[in-house]
C-alpha atoms as one frame of an Amber mdcrd trajectory, in Angstrom:
protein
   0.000   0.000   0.000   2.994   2.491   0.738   4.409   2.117  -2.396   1.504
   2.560  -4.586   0.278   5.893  -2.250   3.801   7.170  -2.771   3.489   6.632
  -6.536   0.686   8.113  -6.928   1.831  11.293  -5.554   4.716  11.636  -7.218
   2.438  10.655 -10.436  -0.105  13.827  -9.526   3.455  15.973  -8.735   3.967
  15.486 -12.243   0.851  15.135 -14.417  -1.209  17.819 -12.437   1.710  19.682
 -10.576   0.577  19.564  -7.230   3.287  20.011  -5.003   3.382  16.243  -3.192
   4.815  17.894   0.430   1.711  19.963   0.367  -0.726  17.367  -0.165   1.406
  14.550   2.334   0.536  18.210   4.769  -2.596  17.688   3.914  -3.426  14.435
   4.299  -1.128  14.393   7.754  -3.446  16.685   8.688  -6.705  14.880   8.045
  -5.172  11.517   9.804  -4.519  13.115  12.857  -8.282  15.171  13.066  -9.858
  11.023  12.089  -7.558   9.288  14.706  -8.302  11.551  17.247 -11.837  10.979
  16.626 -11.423   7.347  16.758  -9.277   7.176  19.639 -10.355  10.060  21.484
  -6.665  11.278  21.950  -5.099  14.741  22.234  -4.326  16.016  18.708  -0.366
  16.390  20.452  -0.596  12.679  21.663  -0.682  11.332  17.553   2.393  11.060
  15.574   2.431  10.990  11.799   4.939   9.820   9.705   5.473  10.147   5.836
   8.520  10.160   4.205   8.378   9.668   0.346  12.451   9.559   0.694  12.547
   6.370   2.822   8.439   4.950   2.166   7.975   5.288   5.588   4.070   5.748
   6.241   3.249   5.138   9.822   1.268   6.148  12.627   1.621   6.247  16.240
  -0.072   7.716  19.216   1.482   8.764  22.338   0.922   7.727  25.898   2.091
   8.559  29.404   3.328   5.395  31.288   1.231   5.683  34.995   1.054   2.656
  38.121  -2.521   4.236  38.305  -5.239   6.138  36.231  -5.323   9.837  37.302
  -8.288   9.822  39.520 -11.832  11.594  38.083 -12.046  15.310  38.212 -13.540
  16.738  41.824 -16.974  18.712  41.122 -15.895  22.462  40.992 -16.046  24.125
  44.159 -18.844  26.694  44.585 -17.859  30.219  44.194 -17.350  32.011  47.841
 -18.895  35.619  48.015 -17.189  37.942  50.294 -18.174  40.306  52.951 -16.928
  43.539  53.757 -16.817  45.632  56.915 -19.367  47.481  56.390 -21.540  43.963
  55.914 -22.146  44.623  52.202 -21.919  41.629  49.790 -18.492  41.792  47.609
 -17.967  40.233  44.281 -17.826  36.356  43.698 -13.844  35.764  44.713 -12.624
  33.422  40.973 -12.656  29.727  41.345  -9.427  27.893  40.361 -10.794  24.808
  38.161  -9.006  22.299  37.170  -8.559  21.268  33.830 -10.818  17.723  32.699
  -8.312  14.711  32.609  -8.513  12.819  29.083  -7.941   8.944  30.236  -7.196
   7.767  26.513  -3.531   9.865  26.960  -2.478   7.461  29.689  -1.462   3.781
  29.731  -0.727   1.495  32.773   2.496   0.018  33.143   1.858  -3.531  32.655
   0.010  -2.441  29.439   2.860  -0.252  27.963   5.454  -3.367  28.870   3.546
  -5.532  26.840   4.677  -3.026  24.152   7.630  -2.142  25.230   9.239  -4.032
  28.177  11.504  -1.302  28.986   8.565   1.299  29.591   8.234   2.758  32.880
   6.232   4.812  35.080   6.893   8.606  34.523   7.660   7.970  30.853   6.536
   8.037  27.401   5.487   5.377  25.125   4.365   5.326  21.398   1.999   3.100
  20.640   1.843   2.365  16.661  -0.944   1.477  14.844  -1.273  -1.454  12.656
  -2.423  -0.861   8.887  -5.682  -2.598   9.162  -6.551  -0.088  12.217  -5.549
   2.817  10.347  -5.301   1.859   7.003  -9.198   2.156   6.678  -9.103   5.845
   7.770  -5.434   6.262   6.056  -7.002   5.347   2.350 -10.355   7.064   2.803
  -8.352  10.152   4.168  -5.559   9.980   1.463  -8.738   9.640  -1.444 -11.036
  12.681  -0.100  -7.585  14.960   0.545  -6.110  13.999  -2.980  -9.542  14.565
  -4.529  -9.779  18.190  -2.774  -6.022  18.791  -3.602  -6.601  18.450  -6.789
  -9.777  20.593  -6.923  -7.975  23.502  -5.289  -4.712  23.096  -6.935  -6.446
  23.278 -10.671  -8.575  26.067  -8.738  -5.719  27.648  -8.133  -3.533  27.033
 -11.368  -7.046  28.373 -13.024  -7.093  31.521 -11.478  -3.210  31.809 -12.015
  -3.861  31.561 -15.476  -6.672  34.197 -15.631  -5.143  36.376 -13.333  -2.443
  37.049 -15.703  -5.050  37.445 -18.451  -6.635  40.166 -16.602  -7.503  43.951
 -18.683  -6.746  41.408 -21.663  -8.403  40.297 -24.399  -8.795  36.217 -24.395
  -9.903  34.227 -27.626 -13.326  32.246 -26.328 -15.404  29.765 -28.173 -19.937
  30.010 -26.996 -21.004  27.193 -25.229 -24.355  28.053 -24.504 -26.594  29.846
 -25.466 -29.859  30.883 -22.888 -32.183  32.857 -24.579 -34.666  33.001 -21.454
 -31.872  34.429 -19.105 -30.173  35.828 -21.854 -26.805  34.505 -20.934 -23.987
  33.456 -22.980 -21.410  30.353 -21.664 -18.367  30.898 -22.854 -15.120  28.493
 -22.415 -12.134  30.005 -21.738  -9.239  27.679 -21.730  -9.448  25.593 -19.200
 -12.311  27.206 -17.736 -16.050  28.704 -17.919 -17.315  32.048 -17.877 -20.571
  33.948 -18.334 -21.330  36.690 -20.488 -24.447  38.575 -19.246 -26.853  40.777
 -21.222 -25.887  43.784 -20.254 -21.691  42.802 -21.381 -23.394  41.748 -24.567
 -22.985  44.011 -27.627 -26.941  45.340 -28.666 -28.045  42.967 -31.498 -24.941
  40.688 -32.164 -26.469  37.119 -31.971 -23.905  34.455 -30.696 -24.812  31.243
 -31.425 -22.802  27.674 -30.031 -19.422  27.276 -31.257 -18.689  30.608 -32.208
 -15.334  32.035 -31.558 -15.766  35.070 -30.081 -13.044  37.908 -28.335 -14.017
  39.000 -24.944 -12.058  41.394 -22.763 -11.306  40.616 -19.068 -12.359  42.999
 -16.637 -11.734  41.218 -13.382 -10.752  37.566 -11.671 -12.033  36.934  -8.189
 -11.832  34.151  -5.552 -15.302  32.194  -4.697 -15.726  29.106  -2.925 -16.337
  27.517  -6.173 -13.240  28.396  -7.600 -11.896  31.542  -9.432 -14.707  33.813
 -10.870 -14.076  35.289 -14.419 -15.195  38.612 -15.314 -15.647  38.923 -18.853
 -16.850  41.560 -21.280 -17.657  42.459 -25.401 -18.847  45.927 -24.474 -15.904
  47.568 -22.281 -14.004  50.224 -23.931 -10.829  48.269 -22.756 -11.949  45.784
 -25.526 -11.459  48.626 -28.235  -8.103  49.773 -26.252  -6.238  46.606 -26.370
  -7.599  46.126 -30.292  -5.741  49.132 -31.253  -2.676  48.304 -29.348  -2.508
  44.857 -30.561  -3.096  46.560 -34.463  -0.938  49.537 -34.266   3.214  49.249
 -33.893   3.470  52.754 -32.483   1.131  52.004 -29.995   2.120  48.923 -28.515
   6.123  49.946 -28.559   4.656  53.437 -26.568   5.233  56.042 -29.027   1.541
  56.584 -29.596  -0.392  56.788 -25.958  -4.315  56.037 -25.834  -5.083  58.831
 -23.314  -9.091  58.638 -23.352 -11.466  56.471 -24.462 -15.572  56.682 -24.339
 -17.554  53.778 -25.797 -21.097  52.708 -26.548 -20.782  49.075 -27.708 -22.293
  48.281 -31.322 -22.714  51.711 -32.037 -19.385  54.341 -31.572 -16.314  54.765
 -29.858 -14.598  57.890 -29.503 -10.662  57.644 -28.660  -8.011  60.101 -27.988
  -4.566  59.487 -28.889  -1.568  61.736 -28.315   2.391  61.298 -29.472   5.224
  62.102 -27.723   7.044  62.046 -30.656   6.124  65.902 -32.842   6.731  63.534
 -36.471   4.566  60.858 -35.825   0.981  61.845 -36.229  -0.821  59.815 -33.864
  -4.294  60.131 -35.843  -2.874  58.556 -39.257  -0.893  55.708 -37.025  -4.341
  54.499 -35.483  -6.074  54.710 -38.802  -3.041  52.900 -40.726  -2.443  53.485
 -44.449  -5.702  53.218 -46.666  -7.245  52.709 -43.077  -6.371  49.301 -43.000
  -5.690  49.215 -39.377  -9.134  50.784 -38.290 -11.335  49.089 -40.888  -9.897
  45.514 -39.471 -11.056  46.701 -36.211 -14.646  47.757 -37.105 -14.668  44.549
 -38.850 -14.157  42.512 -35.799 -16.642  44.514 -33.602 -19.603  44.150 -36.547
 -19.617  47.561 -38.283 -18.801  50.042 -34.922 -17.958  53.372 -35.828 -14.985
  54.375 -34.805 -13.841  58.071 -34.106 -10.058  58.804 -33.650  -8.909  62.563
 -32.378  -5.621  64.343 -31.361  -5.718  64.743 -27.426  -4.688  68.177 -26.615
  -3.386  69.484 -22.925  -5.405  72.559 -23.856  -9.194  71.588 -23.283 -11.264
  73.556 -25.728  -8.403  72.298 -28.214  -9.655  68.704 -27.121 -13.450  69.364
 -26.959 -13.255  71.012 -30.076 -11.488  67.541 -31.626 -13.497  65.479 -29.807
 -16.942  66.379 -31.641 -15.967  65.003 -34.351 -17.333  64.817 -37.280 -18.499
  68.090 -36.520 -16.855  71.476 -37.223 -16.740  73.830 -33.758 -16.928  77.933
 -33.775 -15.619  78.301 -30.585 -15.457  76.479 -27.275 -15.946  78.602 -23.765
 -15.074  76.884 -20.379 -17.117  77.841 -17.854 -16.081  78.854 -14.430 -18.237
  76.577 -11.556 -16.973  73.626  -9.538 -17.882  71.006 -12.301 -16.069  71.003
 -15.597 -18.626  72.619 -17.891 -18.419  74.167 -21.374 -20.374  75.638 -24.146
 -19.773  74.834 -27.187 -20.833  76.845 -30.672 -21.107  74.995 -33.682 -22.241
  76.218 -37.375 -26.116  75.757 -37.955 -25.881  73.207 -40.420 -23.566  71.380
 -37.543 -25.983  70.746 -34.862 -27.200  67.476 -35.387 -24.250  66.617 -36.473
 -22.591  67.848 -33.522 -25.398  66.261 -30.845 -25.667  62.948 -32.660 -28.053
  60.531 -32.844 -30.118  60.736 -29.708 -27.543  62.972 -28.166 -24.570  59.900
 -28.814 -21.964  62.257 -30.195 -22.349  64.840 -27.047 -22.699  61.974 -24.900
 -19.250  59.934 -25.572 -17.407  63.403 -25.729 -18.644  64.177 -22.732 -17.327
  60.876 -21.509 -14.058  61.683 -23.110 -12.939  64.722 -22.098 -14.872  65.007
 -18.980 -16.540  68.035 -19.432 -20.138  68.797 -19.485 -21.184  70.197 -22.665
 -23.420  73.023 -23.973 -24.004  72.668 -27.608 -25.517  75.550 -29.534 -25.934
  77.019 -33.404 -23.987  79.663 -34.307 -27.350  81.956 -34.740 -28.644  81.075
 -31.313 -31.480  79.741 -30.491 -35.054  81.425 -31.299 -35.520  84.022 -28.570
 -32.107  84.107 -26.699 -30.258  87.380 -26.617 -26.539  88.024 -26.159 -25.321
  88.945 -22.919 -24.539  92.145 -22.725 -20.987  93.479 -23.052 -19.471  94.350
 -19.972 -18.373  98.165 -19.928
């Protein structure tokens, strides 16, 4: 039996890569809490041996050698209240008790020379167990640790894995599909992960075996092993597109600085260069907009806005309305970042987007709240008047 248990842990050390002194830990562990059960020991009284080295698997409990059983614990003595002078009644005075004797650590002489003929009173004595009395708990011990070792250790090699995929993108292939709930299954590698409705991109279908990109937004610990956080509509999805498209981004020379996104519809990004020759616009775009077209391609026809960021914010708000053409931007003073913005007539749809989307993700972008308004004014307003 020894040599098959220490087989198979150096077989799981290699196929699985569980470390084998972690689960022999283990499993030590779990003998000593089921013979202390059985044998109604102290937990310090049983002795565990396993040596993968030597094959040594053994067991042993400990016993003090006595002429005589300590004798059964005295009732505890009732607590004595005090008087004072003055005849008052003082607090209860504390009651030394003393500790309940466990028989099952002690063995009587004659016993413990049967076993040893050398033991003697006032000594120790350890007291092995034979396989068939332990082997039963060894074996069932051994299969329910080695079965949770390797539950945590893939647990754990899982979330490794993910963990280091985290604020990635991750190829995934649909598993399910559940149209009621309106989930999506998606495996991951080794692992499983959920897509919900609201990560879903607005009217892409998936359907079962699809291969599908998904960006990682988080990994977390559960009881039922690492939880994967997964997402098609996070602007990081876009982000790590364009770096993994565009050179100049992913060697640093063009930085993403700010990046709005409504999924299946537009994305607004804002991309700067620390180098004054390399326009950061035309990178991101790629000759004959190869490099942006692939991208809308993968995320089903998005639209996809590029502008220069600019330290100087109406510079910035004024680029970030794209496609439409701005008069003049004026920051307004106020706790909250607020601006109005003028734009040509002919602009202001343009300019406000459908259902307010083109306001909406530049508002998002550059943080500011925005004020958008035609260049005539609207029907009925009148100009401030100048100061004199």
């Amino acid at each position: 039996m020894n040599n098959e248990f220490f087989e198979a842990l150096a077989m799981l050390e290699k196929e699985r890569g569980i470390s084998a002194e972690e689960l022999i830990a283990k499993i030590t562990k779990a003998i000593e809490s089921a013979v202390k059960k059985d044998y109604e020991v102290d937990e310090d009284r049983i002795k565990v041996e396993i040596d993968p080295e030597s094959g040594k698997f053994a067991v042993s409990i400990i016993k003090d050698v006595v002429d005589e059983m300590p004798g059964v614990r005295r009732p505890d003595p009732e607590p004595v209240k005090e008087q004072a002078e003055d005849g008052d009644e003082m607090e209860e005075a504390p009651v030394h008790r003393e500790p309940p004797v466990n028989l099952h650590n002690y063995i009587l002489t004659p016993d413990a020379q049967e076993i040893r003929k050398t033991a003697k009173a006032g000594g120790q004595i350890a007291i092995p167990l034979k396989t068939k009395e332990f082997g039963r708990i060894a074996a069932q011990t051994a299969k329910h640790v080695i079965r949770q070792g390797l539950r945590e250790a893939e647990r754990s090699q899982l979330y490794n894995e993910m963990q280091s995929k985290a604020h990635e993108i991750v190829g995934a292939v649909v598993t399910r599909v559940d149209d009621k709930r309106g989930i999506v299954s998606l495996e991951l590698g080794k692992g499983e992960a959920i897509l919900p409705r609201n990560e879903q991109v607005p009217g892409e279908e998936l359907y079962e075996g699809q291969h599908v990109k998904v960006y990682v937004v988080d990994v977390t610990v559960t009881d039922r092993g690492p939880k994967v956080m997964i997402s098609r509509t996070h602007p990081g999805l876009v982000k790590r597109m364009f770096e993994m498209e565009v050179p100049e981004i992913f060697d640093g020379t063009v930085e993403i600085r700010a990046i709005s996104r409504e999924a299946g519809m537009r994305t607004k990004m804002a991309v700067w260069s620390k180098d004054e020759n390399v326009d950061p616009v035309g990178a991101c775009i790629g000759p004959h907009g190869q490099r942006v077209s692939s991208i809308v391609e993968e995320l089903g026809g998005e639209k996809i806005d590029i502008v220069r960021y600019s330290d100087d914010p109406a510079e910035f708000i004024s680029a970030a309305l794209s496609p439409a053409s701005v008069v003049k931007v004026e920051l307004l003073e106020g706790d909250q970042k607020s601006c109005r913005v003028t734009v040509p007539d002919h602009q202001l749809s343009l300019a406000i987007g459908n259902k307010g989307q083109n306001a909406r993700l530049t508002a998002r972008l550059t943080g500011y709240n925005i004020d958008i308004r035609p260049e005539s004014g609207y029907y009925g307003e009148e100009e401030p008047a100048a100061e004199k």
